[in-house]
C-alpha positions as CSV (number, residue, x, y, z in Angstrom):
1,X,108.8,85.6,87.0
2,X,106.7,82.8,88.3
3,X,107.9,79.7,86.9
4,X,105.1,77.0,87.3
5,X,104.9,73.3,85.9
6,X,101.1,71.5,85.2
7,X,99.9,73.9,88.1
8,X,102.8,73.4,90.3
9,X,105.5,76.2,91.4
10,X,108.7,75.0,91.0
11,X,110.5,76.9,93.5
12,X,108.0,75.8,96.7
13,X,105.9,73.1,95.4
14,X,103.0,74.8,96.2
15,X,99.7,75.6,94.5
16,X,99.7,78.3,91.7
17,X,97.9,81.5,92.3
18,X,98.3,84.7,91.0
19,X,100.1,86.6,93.9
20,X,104.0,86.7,94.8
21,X,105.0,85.2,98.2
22,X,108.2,86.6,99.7
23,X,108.5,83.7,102.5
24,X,108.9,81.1,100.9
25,X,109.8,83.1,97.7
26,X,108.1,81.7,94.9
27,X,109.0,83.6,91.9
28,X,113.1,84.6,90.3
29,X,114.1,88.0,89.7
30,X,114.9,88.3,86.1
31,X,117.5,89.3,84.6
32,X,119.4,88.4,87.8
33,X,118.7,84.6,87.4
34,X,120.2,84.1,84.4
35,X,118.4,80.3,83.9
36,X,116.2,77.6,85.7
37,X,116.7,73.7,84.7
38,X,114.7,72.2,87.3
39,X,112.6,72.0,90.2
40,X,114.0,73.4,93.8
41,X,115.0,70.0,95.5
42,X,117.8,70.3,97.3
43,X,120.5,72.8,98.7
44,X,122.4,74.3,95.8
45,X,120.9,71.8,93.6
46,X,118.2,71.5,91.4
47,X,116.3,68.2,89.3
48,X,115.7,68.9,85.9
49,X,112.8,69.7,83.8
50,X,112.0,65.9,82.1
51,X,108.9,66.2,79.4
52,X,107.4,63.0,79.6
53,X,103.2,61.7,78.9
54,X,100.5,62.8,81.2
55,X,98.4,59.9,83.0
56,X,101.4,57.3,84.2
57,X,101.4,59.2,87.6
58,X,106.0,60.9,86.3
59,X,105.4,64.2,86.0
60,X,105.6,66.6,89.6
61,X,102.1,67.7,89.1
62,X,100.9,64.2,89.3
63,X,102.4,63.4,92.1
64,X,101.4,65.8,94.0
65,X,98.2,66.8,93.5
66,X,96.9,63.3,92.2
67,X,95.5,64.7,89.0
68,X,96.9,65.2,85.4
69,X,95.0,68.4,84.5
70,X,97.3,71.3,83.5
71,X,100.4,69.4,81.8
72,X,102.5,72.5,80.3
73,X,104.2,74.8,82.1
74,X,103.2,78.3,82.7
75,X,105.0,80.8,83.3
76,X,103.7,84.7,84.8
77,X,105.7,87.8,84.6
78,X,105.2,91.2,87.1
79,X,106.3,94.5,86.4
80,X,107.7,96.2,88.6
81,X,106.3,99.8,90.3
82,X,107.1,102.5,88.4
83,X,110.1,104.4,88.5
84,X,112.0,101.6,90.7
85,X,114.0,100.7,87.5
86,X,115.3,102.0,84.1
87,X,112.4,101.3,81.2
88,X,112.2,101.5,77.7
89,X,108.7,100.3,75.6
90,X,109.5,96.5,74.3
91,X,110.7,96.1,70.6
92,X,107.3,95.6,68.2
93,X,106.0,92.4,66.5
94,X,104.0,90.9,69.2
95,X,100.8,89.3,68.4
96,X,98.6,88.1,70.4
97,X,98.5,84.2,71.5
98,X,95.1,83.2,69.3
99,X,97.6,84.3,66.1
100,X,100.1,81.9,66.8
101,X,97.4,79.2,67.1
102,X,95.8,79.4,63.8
103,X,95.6,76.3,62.4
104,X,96.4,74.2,64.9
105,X,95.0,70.4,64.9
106,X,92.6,69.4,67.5
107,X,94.9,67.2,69.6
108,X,92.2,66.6,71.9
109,X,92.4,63.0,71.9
110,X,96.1,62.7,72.2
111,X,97.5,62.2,75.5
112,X,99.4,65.7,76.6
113,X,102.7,65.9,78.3
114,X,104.3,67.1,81.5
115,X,107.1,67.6,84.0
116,X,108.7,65.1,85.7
117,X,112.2,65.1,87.9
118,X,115.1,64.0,86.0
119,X,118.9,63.9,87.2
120,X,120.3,66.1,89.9
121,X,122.5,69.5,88.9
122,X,124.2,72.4,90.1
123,X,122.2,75.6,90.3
124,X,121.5,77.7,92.8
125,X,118.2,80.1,92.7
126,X,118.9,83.6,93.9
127,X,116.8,85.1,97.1
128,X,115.1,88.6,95.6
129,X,117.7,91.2,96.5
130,X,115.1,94.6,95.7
131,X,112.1,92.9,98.2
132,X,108.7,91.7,97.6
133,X,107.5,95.5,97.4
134,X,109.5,96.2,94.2
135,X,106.9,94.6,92.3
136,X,103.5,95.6,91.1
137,X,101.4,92.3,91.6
138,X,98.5,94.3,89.7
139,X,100.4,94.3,86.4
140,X,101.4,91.0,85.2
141,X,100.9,88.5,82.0
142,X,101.1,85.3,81.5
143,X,101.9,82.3,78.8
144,X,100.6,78.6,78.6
145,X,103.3,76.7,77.2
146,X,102.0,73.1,75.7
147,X,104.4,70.0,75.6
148,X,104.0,67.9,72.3
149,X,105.6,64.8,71.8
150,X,107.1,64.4,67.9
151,X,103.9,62.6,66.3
152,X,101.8,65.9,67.9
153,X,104.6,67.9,66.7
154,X,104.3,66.1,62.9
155,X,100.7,66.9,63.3
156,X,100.6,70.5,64.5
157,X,103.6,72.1,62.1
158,X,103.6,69.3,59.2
159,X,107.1,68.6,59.6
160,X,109.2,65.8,60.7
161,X,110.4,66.1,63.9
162,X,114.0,67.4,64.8
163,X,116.4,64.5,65.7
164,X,117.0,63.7,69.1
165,X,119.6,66.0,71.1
166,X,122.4,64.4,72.1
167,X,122.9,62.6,75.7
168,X,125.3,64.5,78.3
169,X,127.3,61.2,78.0
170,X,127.8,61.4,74.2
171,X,128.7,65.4,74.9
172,X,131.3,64.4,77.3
173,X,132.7,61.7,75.2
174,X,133.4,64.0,72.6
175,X,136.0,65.9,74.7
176,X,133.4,69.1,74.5
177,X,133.3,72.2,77.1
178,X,131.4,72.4,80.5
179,X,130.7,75.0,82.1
180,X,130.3,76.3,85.5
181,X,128.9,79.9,87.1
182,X,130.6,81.1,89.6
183,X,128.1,83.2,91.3
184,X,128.8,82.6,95.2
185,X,127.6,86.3,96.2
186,X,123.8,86.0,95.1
187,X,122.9,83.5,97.9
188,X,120.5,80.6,97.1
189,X,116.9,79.9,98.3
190,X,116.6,77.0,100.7
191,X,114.8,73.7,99.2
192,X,111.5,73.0,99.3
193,X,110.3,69.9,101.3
194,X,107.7,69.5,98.8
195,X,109.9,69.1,95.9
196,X,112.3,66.9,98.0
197,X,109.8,64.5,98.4
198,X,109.2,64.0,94.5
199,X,110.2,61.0,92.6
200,X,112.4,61.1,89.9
201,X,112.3,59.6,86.2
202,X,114.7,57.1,86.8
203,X,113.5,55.9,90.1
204,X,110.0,55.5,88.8
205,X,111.6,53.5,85.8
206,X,113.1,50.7,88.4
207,X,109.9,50.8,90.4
208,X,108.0,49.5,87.1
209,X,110.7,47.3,86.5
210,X,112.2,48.9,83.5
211,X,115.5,48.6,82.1
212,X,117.8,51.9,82.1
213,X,117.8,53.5,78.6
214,X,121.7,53.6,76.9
215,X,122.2,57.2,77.9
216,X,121.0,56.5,81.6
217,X,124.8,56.5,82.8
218,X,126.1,59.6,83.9
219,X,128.3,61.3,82.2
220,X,132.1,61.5,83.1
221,X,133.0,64.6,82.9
222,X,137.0,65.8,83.0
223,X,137.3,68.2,85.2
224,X,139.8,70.5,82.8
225,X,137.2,70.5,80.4
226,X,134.6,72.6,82.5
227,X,135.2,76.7,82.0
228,X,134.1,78.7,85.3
229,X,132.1,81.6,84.0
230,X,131.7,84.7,86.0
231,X,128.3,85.9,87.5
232,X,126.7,87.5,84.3
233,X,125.0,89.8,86.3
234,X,127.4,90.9,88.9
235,X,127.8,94.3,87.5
236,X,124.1,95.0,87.2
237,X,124.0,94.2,91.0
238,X,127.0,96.8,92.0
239,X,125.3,99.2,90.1
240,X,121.9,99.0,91.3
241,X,123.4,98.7,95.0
């Protein structure tokens, strides 16, 4: 899977297209990687997906392409060649996209939203252990996912909005879980210099001049409250060794 945000691959910064790139690797091997929060920034680290307005110069593709013309994110999934793994036809009730638009308000002139960098985390993104030549880069589809802030959200579904999620600070001071993979085997891709370069929320905030939000602290976590998980996927690996 290519994960790509207004345009921009998250793993390498670079352009999309529609072909795979081994070196750098621009695309996760799914179900291996069991998640990806953020853009590829730094070693072992990530900076997380942040969904702010298009046009105020936040989100990644902004900075750096100069333009706020996709928004979104967009994500493209291959197959791989045949016979390389175990396959079994998908479960039914899919439709096609132009279903699940039906009725949609013309949001045209409403400002869309984007990606920017929030806060640093933990997370590494695994190097593809099969090899480029696993996949078939003929065979692939792909979804547009559109960002809608809660009056576009009112609009399109004629609902109120869901409340706002709660901070990682209120989380923590409610004496509630962490957790943390352990997954030291799979490797992790090297950042990319692209990414590294990309301004986060925050420090755009203070270059404005504006005051840090309540939940801008971070959170203290206590360290007996975070639950090592294994690697999910460890056994899948051993197997298919």
């Amino acid at each position: 899977m290519k994960v790509v945000i207004g345009g921009v691959d998250a793993l390498t910064g670079g352009s999309w297209n529609d072909g795979l790139q081994a070196d750098p690797q621009n695309y996760l091997v799914c179900p291996d990687q069991p998640w990806l929060d953020g853009i590829n920034s730094g070693e072992g680290t990530v900076r997380q997906f942040v969904a702010v307005d298009l046009g105020a110069g936040d989100t990644v593709e902004e900075q750096l392409t100069g333009a706020a013309e996709f928004g979104g994110l967009q994500l493209q999934v291959y197959e791989p060649n045949p016979g390389r793994f175990p396959d079994e036809p998908p479960p039914g009730g899919f439709h096609r996209l132009e279903s699940a638009l039906d009725g949609l308000v013309d949001l045209a002139e409403t400002p869309g939203m984007g990606i920017a960098a929030g806060g640093t985390m933990r997370q590494r993104i695994y190097p593809d252990p099969y090899g480029i030549d696993v996949w078939d880069q003929q065979t692939f589809g792909i979804a547009f996912l559109y960002l809608v802030n809660s009056r576009q959200y009112q609009a399109i579904t004629g609902q109120p909005p869901p409340p706002t999620p709660i901070s990682a600070r209120t989380y923590a001071e409610h004496g509630l879980p962490w957790f943390r993979l352990y997954d030291e085997d799979p490797g992790d891709l090297p950042p990319a210099e692209r990414l590294r370069r990309v301004k986060g929320l925050r420090e755009r905030d203070a270059g404005r001049g504006a005051a840090p939000g309540p939940d801008d602290d971070a959170a203290q976590v206590d360290p007996d409250e975070i639950i090592p998980l294994e690697d999910p996927q460890a056994p899948f690996r051993e197997e298919g060794a």
